[in-house]
C-alpha positions as CSV (number, residue, x, y, z in Angstrom):
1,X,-10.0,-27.6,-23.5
2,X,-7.5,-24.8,-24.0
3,X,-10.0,-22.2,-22.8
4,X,-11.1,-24.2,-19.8
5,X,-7.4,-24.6,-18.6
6,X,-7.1,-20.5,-19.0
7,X,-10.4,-19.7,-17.3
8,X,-9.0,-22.3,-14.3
9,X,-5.6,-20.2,-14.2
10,X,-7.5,-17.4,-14.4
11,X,-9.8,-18.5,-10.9
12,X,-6.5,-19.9,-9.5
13,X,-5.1,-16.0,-9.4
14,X,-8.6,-14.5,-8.5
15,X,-9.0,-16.8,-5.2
16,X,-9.6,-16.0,-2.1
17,X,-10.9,-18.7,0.3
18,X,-13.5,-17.5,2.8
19,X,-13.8,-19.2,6.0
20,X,-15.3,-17.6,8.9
21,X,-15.0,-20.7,11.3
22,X,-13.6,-24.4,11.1
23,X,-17.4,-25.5,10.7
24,X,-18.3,-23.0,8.1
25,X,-18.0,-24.7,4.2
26,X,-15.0,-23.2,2.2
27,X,-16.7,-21.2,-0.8
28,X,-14.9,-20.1,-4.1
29,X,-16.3,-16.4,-4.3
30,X,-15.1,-15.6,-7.6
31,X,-16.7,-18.8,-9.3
32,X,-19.6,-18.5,-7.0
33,X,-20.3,-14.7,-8.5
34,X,-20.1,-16.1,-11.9
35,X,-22.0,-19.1,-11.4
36,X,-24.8,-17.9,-9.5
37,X,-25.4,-14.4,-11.8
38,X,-25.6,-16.4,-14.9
39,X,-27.3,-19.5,-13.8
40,X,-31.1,-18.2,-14.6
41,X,-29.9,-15.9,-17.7
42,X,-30.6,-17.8,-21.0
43,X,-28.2,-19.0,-23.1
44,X,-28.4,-16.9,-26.2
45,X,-28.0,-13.6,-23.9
46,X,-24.9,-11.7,-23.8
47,X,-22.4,-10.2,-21.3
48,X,-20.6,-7.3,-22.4
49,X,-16.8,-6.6,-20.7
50,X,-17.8,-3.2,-20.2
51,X,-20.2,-3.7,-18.1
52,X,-18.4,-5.8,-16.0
53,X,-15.4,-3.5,-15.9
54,X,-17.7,-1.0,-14.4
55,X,-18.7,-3.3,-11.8
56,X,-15.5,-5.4,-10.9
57,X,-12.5,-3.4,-11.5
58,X,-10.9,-5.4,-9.5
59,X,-10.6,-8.5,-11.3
60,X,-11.6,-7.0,-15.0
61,X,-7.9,-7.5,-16.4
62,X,-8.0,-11.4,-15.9
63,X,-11.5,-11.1,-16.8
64,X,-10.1,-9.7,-20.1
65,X,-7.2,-11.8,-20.5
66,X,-8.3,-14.9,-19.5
67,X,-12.1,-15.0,-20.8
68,X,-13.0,-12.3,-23.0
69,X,-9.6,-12.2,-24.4
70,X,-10.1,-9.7,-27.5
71,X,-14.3,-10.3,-27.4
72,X,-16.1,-7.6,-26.3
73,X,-18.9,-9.7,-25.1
74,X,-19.5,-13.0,-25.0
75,X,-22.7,-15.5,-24.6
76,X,-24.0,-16.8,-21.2
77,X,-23.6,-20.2,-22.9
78,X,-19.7,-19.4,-23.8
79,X,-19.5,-18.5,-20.0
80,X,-21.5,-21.6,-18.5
81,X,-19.2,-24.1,-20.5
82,X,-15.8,-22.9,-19.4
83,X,-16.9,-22.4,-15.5
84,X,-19.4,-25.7,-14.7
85,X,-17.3,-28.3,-12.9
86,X,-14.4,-26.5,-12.6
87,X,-12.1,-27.5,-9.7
88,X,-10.4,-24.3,-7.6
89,X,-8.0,-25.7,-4.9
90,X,-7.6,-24.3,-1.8
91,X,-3.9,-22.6,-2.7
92,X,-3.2,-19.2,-1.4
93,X,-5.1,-17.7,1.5
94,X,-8.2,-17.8,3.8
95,X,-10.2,-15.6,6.0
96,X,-10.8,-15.9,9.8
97,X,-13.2,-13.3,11.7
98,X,-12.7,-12.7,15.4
99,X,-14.2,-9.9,17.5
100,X,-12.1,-6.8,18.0
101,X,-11.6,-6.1,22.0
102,X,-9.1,-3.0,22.0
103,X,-10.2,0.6,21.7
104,X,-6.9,1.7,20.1
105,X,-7.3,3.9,17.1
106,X,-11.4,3.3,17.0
107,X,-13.2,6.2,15.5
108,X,-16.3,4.8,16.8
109,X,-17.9,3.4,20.2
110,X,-19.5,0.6,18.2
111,X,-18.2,-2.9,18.7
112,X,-15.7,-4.0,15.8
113,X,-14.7,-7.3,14.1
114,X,-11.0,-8.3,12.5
115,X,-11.1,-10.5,9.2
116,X,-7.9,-11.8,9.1
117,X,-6.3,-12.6,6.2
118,X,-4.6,-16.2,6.8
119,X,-1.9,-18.2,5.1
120,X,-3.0,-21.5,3.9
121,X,-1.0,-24.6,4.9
122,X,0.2,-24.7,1.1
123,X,1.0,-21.4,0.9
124,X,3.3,-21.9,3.9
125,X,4.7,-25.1,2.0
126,X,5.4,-22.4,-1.0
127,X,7.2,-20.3,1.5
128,X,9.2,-22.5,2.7
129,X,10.3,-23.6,-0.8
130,X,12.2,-19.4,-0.7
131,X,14.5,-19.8,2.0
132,X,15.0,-16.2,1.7
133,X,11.2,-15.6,1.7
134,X,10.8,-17.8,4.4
135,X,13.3,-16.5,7.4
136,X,12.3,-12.9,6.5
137,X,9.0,-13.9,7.2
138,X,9.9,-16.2,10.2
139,X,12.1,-13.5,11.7
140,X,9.3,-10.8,11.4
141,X,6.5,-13.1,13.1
142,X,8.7,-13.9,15.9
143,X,9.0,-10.5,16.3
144,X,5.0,-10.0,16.7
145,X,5.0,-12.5,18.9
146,X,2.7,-11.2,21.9
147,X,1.6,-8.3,19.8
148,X,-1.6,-6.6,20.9
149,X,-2.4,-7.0,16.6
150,X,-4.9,-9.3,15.9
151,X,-2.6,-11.9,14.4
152,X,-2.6,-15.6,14.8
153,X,0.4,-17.6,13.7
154,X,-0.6,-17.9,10.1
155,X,-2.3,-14.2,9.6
156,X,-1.0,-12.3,7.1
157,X,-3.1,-9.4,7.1
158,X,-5.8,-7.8,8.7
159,X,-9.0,-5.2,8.3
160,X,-10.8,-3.8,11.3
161,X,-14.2,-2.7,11.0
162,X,-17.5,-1.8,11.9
163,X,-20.7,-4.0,10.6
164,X,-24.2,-2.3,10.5
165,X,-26.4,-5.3,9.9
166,X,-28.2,-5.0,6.5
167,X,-27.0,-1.0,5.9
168,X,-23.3,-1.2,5.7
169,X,-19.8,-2.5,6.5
170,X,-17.1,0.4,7.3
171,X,-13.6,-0.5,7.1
172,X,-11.4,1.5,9.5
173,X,-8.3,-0.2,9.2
174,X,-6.8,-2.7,6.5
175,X,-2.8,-3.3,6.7
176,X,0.0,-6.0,7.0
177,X,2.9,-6.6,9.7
178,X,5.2,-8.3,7.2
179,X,5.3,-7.1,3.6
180,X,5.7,-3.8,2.0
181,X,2.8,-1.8,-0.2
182,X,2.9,-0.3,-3.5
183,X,3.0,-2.2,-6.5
184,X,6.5,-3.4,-6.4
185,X,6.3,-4.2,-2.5
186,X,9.3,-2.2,-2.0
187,X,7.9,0.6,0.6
188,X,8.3,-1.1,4.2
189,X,8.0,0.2,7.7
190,X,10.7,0.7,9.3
191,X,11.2,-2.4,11.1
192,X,10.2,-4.3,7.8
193,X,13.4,-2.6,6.1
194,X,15.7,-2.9,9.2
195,X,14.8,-6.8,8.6
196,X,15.0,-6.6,4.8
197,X,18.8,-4.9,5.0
198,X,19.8,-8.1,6.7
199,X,19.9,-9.7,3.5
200,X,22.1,-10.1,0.7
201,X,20.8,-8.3,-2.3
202,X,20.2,-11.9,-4.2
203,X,18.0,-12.8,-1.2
204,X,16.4,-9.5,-1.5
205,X,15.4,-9.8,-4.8
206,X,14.2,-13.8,-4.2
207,X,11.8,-12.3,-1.8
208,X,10.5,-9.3,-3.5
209,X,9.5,-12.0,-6.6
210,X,7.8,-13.9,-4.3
211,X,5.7,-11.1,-3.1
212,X,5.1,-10.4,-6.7
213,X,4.7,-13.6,-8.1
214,X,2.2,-14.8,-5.1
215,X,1.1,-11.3,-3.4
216,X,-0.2,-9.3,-6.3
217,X,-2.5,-7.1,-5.7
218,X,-3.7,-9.0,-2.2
219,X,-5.0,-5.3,-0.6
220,X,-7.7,-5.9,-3.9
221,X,-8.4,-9.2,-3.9
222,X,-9.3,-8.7,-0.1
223,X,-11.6,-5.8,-0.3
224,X,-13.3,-7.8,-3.2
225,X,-13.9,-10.0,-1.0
226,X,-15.2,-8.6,2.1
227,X,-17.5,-7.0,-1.0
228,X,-18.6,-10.3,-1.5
229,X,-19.4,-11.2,1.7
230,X,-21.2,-8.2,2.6
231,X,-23.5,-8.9,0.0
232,X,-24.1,-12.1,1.1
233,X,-25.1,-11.0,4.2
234,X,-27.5,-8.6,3.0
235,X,-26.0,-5.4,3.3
236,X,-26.4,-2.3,1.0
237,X,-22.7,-0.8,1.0
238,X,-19.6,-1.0,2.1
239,X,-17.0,2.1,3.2
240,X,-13.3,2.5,3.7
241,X,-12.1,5.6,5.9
242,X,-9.9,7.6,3.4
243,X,-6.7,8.8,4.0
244,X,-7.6,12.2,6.0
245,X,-9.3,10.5,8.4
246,X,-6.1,8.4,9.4
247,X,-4.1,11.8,10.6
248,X,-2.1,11.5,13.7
249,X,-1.1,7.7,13.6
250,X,2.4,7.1,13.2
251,X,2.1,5.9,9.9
252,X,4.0,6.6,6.6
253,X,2.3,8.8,4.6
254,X,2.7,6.6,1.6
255,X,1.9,3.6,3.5
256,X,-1.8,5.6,4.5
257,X,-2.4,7.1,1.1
258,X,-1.7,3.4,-0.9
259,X,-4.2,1.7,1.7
260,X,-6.6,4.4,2.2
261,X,-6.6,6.6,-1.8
262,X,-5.1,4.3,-4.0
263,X,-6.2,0.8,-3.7
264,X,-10.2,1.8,-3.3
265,X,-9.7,4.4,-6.6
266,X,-8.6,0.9,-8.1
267,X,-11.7,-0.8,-6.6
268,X,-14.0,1.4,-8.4
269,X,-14.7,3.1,-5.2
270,X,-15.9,6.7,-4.9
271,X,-14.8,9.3,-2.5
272,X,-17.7,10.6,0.0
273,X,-19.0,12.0,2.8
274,X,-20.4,10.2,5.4
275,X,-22.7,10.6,8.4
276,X,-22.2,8.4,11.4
277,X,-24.2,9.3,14.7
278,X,-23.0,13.1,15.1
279,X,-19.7,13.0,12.9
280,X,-18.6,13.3,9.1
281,X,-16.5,11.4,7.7
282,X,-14.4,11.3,4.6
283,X,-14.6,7.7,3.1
284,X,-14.5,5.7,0.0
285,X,-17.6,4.0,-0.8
286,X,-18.8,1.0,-3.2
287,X,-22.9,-0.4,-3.7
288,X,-23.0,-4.3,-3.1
289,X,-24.8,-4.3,-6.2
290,X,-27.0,-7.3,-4.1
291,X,-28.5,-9.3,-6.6
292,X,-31.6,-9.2,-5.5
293,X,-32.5,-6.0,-6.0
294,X,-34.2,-5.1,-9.6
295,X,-33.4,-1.4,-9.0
296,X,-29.2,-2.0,-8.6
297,X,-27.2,-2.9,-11.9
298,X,-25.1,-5.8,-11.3
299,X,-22.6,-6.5,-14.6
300,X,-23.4,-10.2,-15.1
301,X,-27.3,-9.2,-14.8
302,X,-26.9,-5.9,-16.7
303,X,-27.4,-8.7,-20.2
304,X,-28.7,-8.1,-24.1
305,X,-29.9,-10.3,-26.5
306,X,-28.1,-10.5,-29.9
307,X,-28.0,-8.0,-32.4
């Protein structure tokens, strides 16, 4: 009982809700990938952390703490018993897709797509617990209100891309209007620090907890995500433009290189080349690892039997 109630904290911090449209069915992507990789695998195989590391970086250290713990495998029966009728609520965030009308800052002629990154109604009930947390955030939508950003009035954050059906999905943009990046949340734009100066430093530091306490690491738990779905829609790989390729914008540096170097070196992404039409590009690039495909190693497949 003590392991199932770890394993459900452990989903609770790893969830993202995707939701493409009020008719499509709210899935649980992290316990999906677990369920589904393991349902066919025996029950005497094993899964070894390393291999699962290697393939999702993103959410290995809860992996770790909250599963393997200080086992550096365990069995697909060990796994099956703490995640089968586990209940994930719908707590933090969910995703929206609309289509992407503007040619502002597009790199390519091809038509784009936004996911936006939405607020659930109890995450704004948590906000509005921080009345610090709360009024900054307030004050900094009213702002965007009538913003040519595709925001609606719970969107938290966005990513702009490009889909090639079955091939790829290319990220051009990923970013937020109303928090600060890096791993403490303290590097804003400008008019996100003109708004935070407002504040008394108590209030300050009441809103920066909150962003850590229920923001961590969002920028990775989004791209693992969109991973997710692009794999469920059948396609091979999925890109993000690296930093060099954002030049010109008027952008902070810091704000380009966390989005665009650092948080897809955390993914377990790998710096490339790209060909697109007649143009290069530098970009960051991950494998799906789809499934169903013998010939790709996905961690949860990649299984031994003991000894």
């Amino acid at each position: 009982m003590k392991q199932e109630m770890k394993m459900a904290k452990f989903l609770s911090l790893a969830k993202i809700t995707v939701k493409v449209d009020t008719k499509t069915e709210i899935t649980d992507p992290v316990k999906e990938m677990l369920l589904n990789k393991i349902k066919d695998i025996p029950d005497e195989y094993v899964i070894k952390f390393s291999d699962v590391k290697q393939t999702y970086p993103d959410i290995a250290d809860k992996l770790k703490e909250k599963l393997f713990q200080n086992k550096g495998t365990l069995t697909v029966k060990d796994i099956k018993i703490l995640v089968k009728d586990m209940k994930v609520t719908d707590d933090k965030f969910w995703l929206s897709e609309v289509p992407y009308t503007l040619t502002v800052q597009k790199k390519l002629s091809k038509d784009q797509v936004v996911i936006q990154f939405n607020f659930t109604p109890d995450m704004v009930s948590e906000i509005k617990k921080s009345k610090s947390t709360f009024k900054f955030l307030s004050n900094l939508f009213a702002k965007k209100e009538g913003s040519v950003h595709p925001l609606n009035n719970q969107t938290f954050s966005w990513a702009r891309l490009y889909k090639f059906p079955k091939e790829a999905w290319v990220i051009e943009e990923m970013q937020s209007d109303f928090i600060g990046w890096d791993s403490n949340f303290k590097s804003m734009t400008k008019e996100q620090q003109q708004e935070f100066d407002t504040f008394k430093e108590e209030e300050q530091k009441e809103i920066l907890d909150f962003f850590k306490k229920n923001f961590d690491r969002w920028e990775h738990k989004f791209i693992a995500t969109l991973t997710q779905m692009a794999r469920k829609d059948g396609v091979k790989d999925i890109y993000i433009f690296d930093e060099s390729e954002k030049g010109g914008q008027a952008t902070s540096p810091s704000k380009l290189k966390w989005f665009y170097r650092t948080v897809p070196k955390h993914m377990g992404m790998v710096k490339k080349e790209l060909d697109i039409g007649s143009s290069k590009y530098q970009v960051w690039h991950k494998a799906t690892a789809n499934i169903n495909k013998p010939n790709i190693i996905s961690a949860l497949q990649q299984v031994i039997r003991k000894g």
